[in-house]
C-alpha positions in Angstrom: -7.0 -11.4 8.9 -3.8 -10.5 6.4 -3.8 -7.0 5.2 -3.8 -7.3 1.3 -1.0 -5.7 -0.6 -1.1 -3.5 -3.8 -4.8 -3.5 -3.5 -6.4 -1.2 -5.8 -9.5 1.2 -4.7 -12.9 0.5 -5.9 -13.4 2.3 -9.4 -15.8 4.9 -9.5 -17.8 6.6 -12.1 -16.5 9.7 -13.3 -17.8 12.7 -10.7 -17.6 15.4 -13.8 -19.7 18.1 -15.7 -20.5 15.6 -18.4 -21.5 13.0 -16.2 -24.1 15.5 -14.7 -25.3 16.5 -18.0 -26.0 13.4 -19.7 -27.9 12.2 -16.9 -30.4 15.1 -17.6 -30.1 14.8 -21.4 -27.2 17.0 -22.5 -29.8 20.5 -21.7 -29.2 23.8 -22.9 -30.1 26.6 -20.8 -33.9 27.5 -21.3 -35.0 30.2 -24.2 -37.4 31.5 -21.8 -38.0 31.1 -18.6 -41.4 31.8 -16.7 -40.7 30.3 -13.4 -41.5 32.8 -11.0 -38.4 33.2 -8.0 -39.5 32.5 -4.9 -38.2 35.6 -3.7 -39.1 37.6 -6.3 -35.2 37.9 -7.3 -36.6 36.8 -11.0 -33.4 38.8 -12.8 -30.7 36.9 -10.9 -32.7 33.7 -11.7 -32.5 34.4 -15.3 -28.4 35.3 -15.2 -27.9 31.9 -13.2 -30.0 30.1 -16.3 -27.7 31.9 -18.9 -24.6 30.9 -17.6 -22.2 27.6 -19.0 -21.6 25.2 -16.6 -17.8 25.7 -16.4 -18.4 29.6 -15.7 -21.6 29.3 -13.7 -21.3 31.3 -10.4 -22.7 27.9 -7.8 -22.6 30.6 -5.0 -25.9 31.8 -6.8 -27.8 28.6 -6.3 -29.6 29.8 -3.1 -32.4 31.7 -5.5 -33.1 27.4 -7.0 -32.9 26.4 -4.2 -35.9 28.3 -2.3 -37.6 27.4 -5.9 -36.9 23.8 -5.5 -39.0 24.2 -2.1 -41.8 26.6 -2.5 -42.7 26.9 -6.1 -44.0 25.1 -8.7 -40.9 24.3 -11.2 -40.5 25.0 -14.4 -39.3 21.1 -16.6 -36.4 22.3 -18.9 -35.1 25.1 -16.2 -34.9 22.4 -13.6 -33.2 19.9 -15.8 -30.7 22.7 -16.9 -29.9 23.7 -12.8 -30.5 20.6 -11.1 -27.1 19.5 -12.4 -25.6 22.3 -11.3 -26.9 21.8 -7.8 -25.8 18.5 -7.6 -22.2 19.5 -8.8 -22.6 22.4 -5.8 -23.5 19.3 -3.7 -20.4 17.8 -4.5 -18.0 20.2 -4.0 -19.6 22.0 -0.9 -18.7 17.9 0.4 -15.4 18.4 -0.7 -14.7 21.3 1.1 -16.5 20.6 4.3 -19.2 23.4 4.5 -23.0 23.2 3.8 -24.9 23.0 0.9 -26.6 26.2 0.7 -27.9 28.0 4.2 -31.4 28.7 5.9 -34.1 27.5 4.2 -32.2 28.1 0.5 -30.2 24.4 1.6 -30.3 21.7 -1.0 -31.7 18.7 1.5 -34.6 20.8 3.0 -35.6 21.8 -0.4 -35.4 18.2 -2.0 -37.3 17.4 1.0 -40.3 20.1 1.9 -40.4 20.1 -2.4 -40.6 16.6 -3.5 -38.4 17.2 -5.9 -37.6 13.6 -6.5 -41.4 12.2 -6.5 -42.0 15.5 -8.6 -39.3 15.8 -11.0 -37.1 12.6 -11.5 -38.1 9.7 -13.8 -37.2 6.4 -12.0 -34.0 5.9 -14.0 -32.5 9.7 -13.7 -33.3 9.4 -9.6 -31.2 6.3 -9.9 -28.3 8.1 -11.3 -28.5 10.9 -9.0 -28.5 8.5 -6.4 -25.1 6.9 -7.9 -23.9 10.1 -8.5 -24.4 11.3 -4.3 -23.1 7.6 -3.7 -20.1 7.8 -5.6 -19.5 11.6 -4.8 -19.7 10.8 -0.5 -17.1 7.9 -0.8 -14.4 10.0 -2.8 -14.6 11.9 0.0 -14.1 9.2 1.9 -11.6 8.2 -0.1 -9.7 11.7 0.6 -9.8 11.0 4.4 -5.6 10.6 5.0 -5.4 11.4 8.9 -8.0 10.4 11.9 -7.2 13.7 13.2 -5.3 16.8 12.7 -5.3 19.6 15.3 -5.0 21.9 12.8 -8.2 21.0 10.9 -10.5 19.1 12.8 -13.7 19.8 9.9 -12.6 16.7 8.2 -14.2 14.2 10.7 -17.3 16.6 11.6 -18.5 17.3 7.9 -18.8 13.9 6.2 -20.7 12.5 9.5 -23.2 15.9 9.2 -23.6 15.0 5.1 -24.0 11.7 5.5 -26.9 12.4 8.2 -28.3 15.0 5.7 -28.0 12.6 2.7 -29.9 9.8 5.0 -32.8 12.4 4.9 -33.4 12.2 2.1 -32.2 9.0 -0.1 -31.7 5.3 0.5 -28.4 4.8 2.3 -27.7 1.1 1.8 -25.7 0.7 -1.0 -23.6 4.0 0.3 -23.1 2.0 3.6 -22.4 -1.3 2.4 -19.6 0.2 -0.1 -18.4 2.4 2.7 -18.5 -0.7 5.7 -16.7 -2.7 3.0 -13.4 -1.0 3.6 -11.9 -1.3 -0.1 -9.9 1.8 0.6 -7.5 3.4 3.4 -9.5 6.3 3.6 -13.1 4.2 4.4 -11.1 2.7 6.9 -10.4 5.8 8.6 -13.6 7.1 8.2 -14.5 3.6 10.1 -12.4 4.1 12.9 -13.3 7.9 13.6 -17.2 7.1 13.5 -16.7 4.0 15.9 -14.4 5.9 18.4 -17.6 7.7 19.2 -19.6 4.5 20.3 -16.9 3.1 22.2 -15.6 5.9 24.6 -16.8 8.5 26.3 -16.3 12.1 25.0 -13.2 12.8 27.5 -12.0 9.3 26.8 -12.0 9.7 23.1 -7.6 8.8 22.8 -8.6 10.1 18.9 -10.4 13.4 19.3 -10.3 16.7 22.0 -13.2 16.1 24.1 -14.6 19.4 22.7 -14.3 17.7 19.0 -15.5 13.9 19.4 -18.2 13.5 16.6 -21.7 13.2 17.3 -23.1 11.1 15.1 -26.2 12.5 14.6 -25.2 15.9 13.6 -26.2 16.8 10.1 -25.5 19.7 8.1 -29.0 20.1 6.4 -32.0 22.4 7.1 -34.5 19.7 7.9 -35.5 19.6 11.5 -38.7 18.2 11.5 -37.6 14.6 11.1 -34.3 12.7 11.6 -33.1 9.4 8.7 -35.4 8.2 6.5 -37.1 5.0 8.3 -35.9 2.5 5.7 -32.7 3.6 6.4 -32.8 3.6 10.4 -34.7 -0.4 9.5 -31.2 -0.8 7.5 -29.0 0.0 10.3 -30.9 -1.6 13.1 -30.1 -4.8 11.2 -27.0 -5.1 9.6 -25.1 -2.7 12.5 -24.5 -5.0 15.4 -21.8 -5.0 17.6 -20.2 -8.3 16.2 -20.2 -6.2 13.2 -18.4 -3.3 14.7 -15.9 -5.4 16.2 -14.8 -7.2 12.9 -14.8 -4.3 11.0 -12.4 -2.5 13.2 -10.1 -5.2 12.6 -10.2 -5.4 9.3 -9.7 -1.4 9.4 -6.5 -1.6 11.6 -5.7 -3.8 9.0 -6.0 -1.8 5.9 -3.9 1.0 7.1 -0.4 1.5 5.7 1.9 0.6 8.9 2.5 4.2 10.4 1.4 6.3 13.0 -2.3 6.5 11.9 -2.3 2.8 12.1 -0.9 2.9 15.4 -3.5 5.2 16.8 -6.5 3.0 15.4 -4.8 0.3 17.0 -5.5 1.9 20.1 -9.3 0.4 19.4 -8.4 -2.8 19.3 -6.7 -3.0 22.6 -9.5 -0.9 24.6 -12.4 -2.8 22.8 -12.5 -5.7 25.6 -13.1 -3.3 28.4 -15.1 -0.8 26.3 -17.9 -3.8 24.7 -20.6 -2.8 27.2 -20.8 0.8 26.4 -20.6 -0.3 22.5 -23.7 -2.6 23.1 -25.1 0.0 24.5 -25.0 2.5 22.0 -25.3 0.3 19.1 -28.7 -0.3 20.3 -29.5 2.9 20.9 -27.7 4.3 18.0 -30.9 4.2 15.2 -33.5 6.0 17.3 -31.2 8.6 17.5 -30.8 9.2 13.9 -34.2 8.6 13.3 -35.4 11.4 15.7 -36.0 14.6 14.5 -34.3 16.3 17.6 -32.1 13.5 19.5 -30.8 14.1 22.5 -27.5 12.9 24.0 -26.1 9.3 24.8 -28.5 8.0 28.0 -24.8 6.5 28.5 
């Protein structure tokens, strides 16, 4: 396959304040609010509400998200906030930490809350889906280097959101834009995740042995079950090992000529000797994610 020249990224929709708050109507905070906090911090609830987007303090988010969980929401206050917690979503992604911690963590509290059965009209959990999608591959699209030794988060966090994210929403779209390789940086992303089905951890030529990815690591709250099962159907089907051998061809190919394209090279000329212990792992790959506590690789 010829790598294309001057090839242009996919476009994606604008990730952006007024994206968020059009999807939810344009809101303005609430003129009362009788929502009571979970954990009875009602004042700080109230200041959160008050605040403009552009000045709201996202770090405070933990007091909606225990409400998102555990109480019974109030409409107008959850379409003023959910916004925000979708633009936290985004740029705790960014910046390679978790969305919220304990039990106040955005994916738990979709989950154990309903929050999208509950609260979302068919068309605005659509565009919250296309707003996760296109938020998870411009992060993709930021991946520049398979690894650096001087910040290794890169290639742990978007695996761990992307298991999160499989919690809770349908991944196929996400995947077949991602496996699509229309950018250097999903081909990156590509050849980090398939290093860790193809070599053993102290094999790994990409990663420390202490550092190869896991791929079932998540960075979400929810413990009591692993991917969605529509999603784990998803991948059963469509990720094959014929699959995973084109594609990292066609990722080796999209790289700019260089010394991270050398490296995922390295892939290419191990895969002969390496296609047992791929086969292996590809089938064993979705009941991993699907299980609520995997365990390692049986090989």
């Amino acid at each position: 396959m010829k790598r294309k020249t001057n090839r242009r990224p996919p476009l994606l929709r604008d990730i952006s304040w007024s994206r968020l708050a059009e999807m939810f109507g344009n809101p303005r905070p609430p003129l009362s609010i009788s929502e009571q906090q979970f954990d009875y911090c009602d004042a700080e609830l109230r200041l959160l509400a008050s605040q403009p987007y552009l000045s709201m303090d996202l770090s405070k988010l933990g007091y909606y998200y225990a409400d998102l969980a555990f109480v019974e929401l109030q409409p107008d206050l959850f379409d003023y906030l959910f916004p925000a917690c979708l633009m936290d979503w985004h740029r705790s992604l960014a910046d390679n930490r978790p969305c919220g911690g304990g039990t106040a963590e955005i994916h738990f509290a979709v989950s154990y809350g309903q929050v999208f059965r509950k609260m979302l009209s068919p068309d605005r959990l659509l565009a919250v889906r296309n707003f996760l999608l296109d938020s998870f591959l411009a992060r993709l699209d930021a991946e520049t280097r398979l690894f650096d030794i001087q910040n290794a988060a890169p290639s742990w966090c978007w695996i761990r959101r992307i298991n999160s994210l499989a919690r809770i929403v349908d991944l196929t779209e996400l995947w077949e834009q991602w496996w699509s390789l229309g950018t250097p940086g999903r081909a990156i992303a590509a050849i980090q995740y398939v290093s860790a089905l193809l070599y053993f951890d102290d094999e790994n030529p990409l990663f420390p042995a202490e550092l190869t990815p896991v791929l079932w690591s998540h960075d979400s709250q929810i413990h009591h079950a692993g991917w969605l099962p529509a999603n784990g159907e998803f991948l059963s089907q469509s990720f094959t090992a014929e699959f995973v051998k084109r594609k990292i061809q066609e990722a080796v190919a999209m790289l700019p000529a260089g010394q991270e394209r050398e490296k995922a090279r390295q892939l290419l000329t191990d895969l002969p000797a390496q296609e047992e212990l791929l086969d292996h792992r590809i089938a064993e790959l979705p009941g991993q994610l699907l299980s609520p506590d995997p365990a390692e690789w049986t090989v």
